[in-house]
C-alpha positions as CSV (number, residue, x, y, z in Angstrom):
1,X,0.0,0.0,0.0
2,X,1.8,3.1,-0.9
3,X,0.8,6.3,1.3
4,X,-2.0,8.8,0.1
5,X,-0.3,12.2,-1.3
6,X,-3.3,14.5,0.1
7,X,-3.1,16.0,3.4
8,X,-7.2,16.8,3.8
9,X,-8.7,14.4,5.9
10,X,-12.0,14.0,8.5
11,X,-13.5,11.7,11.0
12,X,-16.3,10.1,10.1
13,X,-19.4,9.5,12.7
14,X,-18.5,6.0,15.4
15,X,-15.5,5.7,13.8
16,X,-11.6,6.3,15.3
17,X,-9.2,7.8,12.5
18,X,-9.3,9.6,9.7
19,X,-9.9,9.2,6.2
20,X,-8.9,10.7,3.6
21,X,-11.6,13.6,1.7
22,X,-9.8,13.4,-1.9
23,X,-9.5,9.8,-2.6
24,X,-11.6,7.9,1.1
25,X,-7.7,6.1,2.3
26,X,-8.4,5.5,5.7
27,X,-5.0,7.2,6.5
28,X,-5.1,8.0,10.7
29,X,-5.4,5.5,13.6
30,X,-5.9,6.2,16.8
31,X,-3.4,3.9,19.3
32,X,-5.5,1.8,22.0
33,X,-3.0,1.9,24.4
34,X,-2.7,5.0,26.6
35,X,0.2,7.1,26.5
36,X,1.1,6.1,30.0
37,X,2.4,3.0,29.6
38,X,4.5,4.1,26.9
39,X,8.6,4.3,27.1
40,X,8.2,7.8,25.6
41,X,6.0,8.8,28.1
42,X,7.8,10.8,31.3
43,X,6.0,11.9,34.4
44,X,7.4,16.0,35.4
45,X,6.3,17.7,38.0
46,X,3.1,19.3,35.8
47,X,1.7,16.6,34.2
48,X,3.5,14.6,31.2
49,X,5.8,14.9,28.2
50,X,6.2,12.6,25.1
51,X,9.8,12.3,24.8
52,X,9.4,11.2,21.1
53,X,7.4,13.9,20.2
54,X,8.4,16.5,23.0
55,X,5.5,17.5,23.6
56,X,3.2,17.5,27.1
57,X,1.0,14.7,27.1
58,X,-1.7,13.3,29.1
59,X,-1.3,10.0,30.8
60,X,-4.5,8.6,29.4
61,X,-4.1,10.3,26.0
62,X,-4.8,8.1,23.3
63,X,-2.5,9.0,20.2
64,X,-3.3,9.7,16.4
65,X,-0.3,8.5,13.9
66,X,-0.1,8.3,10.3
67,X,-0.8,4.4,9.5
68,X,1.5,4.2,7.0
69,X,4.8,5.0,9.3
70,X,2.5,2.7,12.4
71,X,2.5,4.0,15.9
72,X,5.1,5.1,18.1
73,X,3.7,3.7,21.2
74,X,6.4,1.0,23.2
75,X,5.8,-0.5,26.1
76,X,7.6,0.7,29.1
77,X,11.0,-1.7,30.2
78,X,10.7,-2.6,33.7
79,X,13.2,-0.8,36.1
80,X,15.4,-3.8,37.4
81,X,17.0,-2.6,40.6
């Protein structure tokens, strides 16, 4: 499947994701794991960052990616003392 060239794309009702409007490529998922269990993920004194993205998260956020590059979520290594 080679990725879709347009960059307009909407919801549609029920659904999670977007599609594209110019040729209907479903072309956004939305991750069912919460950001919180991801490696990424860093608790800070405020709230969250991604440390992927670098950007402040929430620790139940649910993140959007491109399905053509798949998600960015990995789960967290445990801390081995």
């Amino acid at each position: 499947m080679t990725e879709c060239p347009h960059t307009w794309t909407q919801g549609r009702p029920g659904e999670k994701g977007s599609w594209c409007h110019d040729c209907g490529v479903k072309v956004l998922e939305v991750e069912t794991r919460t950001c919180e269990g991801c490696e990424h993920c860093k608790a800070v004194f405020a709230g969250s960052v991604c440390k992927k993205h670098l950007m402040a998260v929430s620790p139940g956020m649910l993140v959007t990616f491109k399905i053509a590059n798949g998600t960015c979520w990995q789960a967290k290594t445990p801390n081995v003392k």
